[in-house]
CHARMM internal coordinates of N, CA and C (Angstrom, degrees):
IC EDIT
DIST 1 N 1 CA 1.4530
DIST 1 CA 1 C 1.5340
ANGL 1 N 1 CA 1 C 108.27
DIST 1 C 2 N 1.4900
ANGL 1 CA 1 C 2 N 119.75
DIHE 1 N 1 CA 1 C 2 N 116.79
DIST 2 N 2 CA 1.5131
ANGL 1 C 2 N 2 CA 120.74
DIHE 1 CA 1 C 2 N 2 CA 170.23
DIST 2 CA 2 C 1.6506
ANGL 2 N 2 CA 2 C 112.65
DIHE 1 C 2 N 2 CA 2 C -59.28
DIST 2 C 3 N 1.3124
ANGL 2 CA 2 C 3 N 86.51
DIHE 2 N 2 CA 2 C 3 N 139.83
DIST 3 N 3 CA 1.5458
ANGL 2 C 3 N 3 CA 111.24
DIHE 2 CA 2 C 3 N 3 CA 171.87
DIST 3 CA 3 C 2.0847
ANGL 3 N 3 CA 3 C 115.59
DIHE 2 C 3 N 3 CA 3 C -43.94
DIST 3 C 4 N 1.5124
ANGL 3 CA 3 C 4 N 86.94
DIHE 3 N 3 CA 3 C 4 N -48.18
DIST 4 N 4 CA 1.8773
ANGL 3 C 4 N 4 CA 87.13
DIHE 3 CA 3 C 4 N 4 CA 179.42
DIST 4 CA 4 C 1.0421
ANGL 4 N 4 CA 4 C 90.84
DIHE 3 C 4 N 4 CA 4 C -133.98
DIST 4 C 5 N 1.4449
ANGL 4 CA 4 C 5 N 91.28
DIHE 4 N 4 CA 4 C 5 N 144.18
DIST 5 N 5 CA 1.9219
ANGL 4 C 5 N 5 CA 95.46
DIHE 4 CA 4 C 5 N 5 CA 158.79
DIST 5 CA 5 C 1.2985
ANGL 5 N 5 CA 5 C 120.29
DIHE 4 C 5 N 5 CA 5 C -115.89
DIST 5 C 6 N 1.3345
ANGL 5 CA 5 C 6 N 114.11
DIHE 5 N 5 CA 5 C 6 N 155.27
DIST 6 N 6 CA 1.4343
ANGL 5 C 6 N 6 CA 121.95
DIHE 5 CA 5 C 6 N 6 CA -158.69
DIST 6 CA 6 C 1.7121
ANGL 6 N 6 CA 6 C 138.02
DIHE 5 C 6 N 6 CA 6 C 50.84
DIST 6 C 7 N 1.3014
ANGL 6 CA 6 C 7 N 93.62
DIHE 6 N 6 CA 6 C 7 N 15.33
DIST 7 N 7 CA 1.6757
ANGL 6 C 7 N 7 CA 122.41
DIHE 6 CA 6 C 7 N 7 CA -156.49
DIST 7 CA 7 C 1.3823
ANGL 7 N 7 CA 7 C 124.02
DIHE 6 C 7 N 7 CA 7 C 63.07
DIST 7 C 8 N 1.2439
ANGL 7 CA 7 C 8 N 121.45
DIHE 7 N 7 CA 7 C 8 N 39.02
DIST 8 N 8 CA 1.3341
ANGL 7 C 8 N 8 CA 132.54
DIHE 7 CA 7 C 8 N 8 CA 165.62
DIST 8 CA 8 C 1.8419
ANGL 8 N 8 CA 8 C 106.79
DIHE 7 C 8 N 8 CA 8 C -110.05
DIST 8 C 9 N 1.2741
ANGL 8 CA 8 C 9 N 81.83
DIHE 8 N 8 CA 8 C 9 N 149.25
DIST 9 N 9 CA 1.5858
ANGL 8 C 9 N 9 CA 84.41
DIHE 8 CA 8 C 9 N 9 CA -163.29
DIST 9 CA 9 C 2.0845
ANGL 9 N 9 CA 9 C 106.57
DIHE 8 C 9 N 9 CA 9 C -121.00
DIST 9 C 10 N 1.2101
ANGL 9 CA 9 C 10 N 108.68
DIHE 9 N 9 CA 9 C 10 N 119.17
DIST 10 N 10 CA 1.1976
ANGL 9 C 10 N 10 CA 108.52
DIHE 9 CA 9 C 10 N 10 CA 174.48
DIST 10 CA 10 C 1.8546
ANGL 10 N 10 CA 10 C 113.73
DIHE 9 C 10 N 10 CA 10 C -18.43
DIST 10 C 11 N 1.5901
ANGL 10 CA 10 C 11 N 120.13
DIHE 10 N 10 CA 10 C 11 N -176.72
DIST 11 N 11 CA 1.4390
ANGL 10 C 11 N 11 CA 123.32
DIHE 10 CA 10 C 11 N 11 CA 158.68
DIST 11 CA 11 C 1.3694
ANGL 11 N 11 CA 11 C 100.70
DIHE 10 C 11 N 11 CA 11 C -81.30
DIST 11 C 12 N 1.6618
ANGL 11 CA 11 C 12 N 120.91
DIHE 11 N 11 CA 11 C 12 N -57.15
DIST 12 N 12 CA 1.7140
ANGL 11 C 12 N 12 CA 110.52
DIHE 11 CA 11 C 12 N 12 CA -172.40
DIST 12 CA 12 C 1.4804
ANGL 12 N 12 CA 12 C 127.83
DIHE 11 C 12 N 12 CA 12 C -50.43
DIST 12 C 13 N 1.2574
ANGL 12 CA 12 C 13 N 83.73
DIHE 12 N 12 CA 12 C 13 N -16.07
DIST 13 N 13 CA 2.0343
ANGL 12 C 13 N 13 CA 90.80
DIHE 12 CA 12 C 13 N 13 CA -165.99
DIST 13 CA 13 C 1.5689
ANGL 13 N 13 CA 13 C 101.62
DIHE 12 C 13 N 13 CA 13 C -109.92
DIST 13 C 14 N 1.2796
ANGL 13 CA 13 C 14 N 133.75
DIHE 13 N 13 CA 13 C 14 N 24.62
DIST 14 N 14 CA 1.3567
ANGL 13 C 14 N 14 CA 136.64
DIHE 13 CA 13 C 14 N 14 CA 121.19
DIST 14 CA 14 C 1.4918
ANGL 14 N 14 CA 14 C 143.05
DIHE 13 C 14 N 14 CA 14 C -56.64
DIST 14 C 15 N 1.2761
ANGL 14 CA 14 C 15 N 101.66
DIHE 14 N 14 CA 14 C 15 N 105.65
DIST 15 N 15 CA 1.9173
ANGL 14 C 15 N 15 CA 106.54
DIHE 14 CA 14 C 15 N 15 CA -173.21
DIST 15 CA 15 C 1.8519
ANGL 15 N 15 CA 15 C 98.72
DIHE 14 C 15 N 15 CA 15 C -44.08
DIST 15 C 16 N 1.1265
ANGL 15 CA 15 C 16 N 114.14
DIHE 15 N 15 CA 15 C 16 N 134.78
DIST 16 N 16 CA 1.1228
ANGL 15 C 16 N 16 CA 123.80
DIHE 15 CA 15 C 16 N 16 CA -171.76
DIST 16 CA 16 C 2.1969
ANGL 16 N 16 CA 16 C 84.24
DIHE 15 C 16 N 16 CA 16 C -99.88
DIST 16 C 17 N 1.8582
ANGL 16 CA 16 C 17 N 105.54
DIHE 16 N 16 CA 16 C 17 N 142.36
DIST 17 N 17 CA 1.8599
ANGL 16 C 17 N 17 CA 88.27
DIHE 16 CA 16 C 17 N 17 CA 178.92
DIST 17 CA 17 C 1.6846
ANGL 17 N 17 CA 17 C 93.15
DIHE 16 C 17 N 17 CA 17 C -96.46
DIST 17 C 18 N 1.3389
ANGL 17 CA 17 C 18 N 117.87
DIHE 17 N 17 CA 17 C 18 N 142.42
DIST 18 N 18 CA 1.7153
ANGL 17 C 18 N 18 CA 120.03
DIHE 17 CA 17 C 18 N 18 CA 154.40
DIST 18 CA 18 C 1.2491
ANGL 18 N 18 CA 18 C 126.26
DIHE 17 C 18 N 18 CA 18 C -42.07
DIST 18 C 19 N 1.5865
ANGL 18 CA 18 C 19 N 119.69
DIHE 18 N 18 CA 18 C 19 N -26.85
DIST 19 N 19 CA 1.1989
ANGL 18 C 19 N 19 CA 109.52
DIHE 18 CA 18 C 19 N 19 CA 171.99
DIST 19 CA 19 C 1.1615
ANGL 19 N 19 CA 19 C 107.53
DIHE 18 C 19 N 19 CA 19 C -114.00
DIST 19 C 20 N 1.4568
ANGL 19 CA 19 C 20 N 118.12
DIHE 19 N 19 CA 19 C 20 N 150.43
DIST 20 N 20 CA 1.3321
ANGL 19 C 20 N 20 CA 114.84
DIHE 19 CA 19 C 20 N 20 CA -171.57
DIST 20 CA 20 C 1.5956
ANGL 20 N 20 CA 20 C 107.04
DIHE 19 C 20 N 20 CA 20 C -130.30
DIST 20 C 21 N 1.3461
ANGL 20 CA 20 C 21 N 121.41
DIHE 20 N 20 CA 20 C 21 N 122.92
DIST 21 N 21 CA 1.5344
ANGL 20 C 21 N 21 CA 103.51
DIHE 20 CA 20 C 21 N 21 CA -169.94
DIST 21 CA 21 C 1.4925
ANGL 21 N 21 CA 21 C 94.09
DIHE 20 C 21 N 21 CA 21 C -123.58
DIST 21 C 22 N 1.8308
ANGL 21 CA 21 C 22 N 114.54
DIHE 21 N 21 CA 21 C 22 N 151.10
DIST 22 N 22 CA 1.0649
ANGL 21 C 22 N 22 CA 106.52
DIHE 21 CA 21 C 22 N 22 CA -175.48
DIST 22 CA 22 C 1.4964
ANGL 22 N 22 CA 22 C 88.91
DIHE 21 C 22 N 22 CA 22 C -110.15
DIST 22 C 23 N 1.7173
ANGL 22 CA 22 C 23 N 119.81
DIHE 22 N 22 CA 22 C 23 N 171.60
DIST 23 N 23 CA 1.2477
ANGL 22 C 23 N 23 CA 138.47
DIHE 22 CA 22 C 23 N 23 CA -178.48
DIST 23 CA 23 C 1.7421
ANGL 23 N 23 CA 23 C 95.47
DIHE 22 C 23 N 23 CA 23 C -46.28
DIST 23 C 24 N 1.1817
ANGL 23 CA 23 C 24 N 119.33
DIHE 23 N 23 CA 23 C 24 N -68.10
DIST 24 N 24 CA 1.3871
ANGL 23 C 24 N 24 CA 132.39
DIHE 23 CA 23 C 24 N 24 CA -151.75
DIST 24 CA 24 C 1.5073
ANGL 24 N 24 CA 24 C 103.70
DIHE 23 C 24 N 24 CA 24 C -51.64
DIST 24 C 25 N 1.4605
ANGL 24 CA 24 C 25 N 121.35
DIHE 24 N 24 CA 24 C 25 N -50.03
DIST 25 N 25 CA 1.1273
ANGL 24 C 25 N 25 CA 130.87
DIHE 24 CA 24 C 25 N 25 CA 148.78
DIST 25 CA 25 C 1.4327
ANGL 25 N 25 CA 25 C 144.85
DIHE 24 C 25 N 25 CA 25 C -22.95
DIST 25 C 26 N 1.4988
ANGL 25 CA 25 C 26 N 104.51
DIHE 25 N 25 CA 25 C 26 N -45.22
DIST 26 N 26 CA 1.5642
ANGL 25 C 26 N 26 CA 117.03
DIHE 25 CA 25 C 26 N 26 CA 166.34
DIST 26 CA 26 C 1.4434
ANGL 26 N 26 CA 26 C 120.51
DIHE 25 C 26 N 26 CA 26 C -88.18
DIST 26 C 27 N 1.4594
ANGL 26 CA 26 C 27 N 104.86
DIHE 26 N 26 CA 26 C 27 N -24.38
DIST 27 N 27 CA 1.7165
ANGL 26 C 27 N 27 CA 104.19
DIHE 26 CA 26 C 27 N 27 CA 157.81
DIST 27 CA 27 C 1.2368
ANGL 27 N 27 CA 27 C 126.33
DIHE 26 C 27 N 27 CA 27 C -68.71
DIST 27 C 28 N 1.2203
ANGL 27 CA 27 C 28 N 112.62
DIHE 27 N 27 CA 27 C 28 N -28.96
DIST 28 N 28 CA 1.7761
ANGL 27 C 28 N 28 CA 123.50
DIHE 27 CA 27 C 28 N 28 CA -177.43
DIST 28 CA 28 C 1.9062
ANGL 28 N 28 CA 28 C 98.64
DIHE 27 C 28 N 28 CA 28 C -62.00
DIST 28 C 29 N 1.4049
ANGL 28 CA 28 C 29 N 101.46
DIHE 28 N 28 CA 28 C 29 N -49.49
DIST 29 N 29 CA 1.7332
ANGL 28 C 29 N 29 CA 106.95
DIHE 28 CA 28 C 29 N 29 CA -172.89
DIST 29 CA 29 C 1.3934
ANGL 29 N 29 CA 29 C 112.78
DIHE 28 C 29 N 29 CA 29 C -64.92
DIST 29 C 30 N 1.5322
ANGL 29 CA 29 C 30 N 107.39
DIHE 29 N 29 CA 29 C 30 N -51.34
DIST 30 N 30 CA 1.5355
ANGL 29 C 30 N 30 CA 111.87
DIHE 29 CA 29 C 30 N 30 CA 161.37
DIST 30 CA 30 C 1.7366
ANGL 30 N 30 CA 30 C 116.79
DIHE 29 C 30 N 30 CA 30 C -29.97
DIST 30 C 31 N 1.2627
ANGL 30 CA 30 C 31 N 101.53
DIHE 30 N 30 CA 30 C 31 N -58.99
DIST 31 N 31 CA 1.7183
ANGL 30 C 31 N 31 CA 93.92
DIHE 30 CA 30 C 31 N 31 CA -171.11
DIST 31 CA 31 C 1.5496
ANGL 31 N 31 CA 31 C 102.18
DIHE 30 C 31 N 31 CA 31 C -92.08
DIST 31 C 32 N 1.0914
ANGL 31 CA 31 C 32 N 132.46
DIHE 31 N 31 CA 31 C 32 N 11.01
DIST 32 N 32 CA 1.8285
ANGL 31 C 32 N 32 CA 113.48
DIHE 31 CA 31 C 32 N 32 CA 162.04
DIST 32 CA 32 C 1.3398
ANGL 32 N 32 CA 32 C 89.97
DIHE 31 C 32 N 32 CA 32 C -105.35
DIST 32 C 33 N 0.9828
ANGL 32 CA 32 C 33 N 131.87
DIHE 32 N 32 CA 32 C 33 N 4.34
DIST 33 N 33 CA 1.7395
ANGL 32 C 33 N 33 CA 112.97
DIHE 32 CA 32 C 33 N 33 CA 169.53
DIST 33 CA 33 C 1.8545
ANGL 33 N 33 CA 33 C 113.89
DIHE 32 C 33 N 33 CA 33 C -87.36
DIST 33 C 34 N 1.6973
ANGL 33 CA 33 C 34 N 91.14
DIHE 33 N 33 CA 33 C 34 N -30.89
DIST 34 N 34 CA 1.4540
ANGL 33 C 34 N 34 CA 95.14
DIHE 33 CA 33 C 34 N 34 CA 168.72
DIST 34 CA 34 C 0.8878
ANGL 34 N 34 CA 34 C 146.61
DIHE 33 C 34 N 34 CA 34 C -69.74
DIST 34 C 35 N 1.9460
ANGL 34 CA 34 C 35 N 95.90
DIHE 34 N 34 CA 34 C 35 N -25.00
DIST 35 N 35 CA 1.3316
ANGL 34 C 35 N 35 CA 110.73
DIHE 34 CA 34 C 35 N 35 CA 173.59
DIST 35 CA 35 C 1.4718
ANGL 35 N 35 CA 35 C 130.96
DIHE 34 C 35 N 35 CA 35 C -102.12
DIST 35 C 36 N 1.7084
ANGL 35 CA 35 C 36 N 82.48
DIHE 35 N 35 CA 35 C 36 N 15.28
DIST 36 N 36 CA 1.6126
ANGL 35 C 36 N 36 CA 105.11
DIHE 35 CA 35 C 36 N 36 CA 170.57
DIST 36 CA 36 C 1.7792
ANGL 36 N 36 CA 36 C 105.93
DIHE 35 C 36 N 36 CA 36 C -77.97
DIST 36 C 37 N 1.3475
ANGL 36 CA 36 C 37 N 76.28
DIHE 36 N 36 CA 36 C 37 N -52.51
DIST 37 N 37 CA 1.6652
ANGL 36 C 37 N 37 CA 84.25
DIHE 36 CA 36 C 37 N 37 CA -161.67
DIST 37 CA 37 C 1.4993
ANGL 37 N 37 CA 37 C 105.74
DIHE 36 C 37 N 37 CA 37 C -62.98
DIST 37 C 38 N 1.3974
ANGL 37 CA 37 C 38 N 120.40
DIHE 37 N 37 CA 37 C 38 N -26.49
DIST 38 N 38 CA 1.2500
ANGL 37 C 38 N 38 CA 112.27
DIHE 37 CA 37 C 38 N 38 CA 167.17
DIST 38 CA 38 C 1.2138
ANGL 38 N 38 CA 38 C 127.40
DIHE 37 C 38 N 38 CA 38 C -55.21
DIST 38 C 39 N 1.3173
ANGL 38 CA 38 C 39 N 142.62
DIHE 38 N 38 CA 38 C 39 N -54.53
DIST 39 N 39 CA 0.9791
ANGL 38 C 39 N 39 CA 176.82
DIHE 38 CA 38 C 39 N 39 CA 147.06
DIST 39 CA 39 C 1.8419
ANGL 39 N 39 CA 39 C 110.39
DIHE 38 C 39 N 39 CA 39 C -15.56
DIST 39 C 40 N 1.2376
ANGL 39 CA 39 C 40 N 103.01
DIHE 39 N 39 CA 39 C 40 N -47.30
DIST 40 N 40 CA 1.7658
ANGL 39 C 40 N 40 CA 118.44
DIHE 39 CA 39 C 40 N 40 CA 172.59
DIST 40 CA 40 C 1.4990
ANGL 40 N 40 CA 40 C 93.51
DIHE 39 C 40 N 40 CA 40 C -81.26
DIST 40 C 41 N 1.6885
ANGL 40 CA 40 C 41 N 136.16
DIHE 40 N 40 CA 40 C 41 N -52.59
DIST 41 N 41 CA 1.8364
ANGL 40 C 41 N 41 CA 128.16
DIHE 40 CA 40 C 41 N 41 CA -179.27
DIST 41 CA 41 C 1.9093
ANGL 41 N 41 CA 41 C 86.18
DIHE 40 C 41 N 41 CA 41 C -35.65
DIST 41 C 42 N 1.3797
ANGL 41 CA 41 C 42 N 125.93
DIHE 41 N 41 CA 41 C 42 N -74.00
DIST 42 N 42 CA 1.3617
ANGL 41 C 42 N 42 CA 120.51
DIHE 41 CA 41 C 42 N 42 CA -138.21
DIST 42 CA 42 C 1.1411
ANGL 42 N 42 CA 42 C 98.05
DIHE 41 C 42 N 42 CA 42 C -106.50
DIST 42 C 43 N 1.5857
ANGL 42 CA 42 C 43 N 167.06
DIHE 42 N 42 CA 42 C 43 N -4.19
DIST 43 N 43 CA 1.2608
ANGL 42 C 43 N 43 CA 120.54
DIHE 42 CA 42 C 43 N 43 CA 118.34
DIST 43 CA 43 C 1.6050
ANGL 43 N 43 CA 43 C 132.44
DIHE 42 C 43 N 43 CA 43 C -71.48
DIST 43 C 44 N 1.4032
ANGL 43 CA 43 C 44 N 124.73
DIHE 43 N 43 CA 43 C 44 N 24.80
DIST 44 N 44 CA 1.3647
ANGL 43 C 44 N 44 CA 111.28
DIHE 43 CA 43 C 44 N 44 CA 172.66
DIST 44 CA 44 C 1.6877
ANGL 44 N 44 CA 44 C 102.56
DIHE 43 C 44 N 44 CA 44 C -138.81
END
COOR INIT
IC SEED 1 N 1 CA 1 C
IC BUILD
């Protein structure tokens, strides 16, 4: 018996990823990277 059928794949038999990032998270990095880079334009 195949694992999926029709290429749909059960919930259990989804690779779950180790890292898990939420939205809120990738905005936070977004803006200290900006305000990195700002920060290096005017002291350097």
């Amino acid at each position: 018996m195949p694992l999926s059928y029709g290429g749909l794949l059960r919930y259990h038999e989804e690779k779950k990823s180790k890292i898990i990032l939420k939205p809120k998270h990738i905005i936070w990095v977004t803006v200290a990277i900006v305000i990195f880079e700002l920060l290096l334009r005017v002291l350097l």
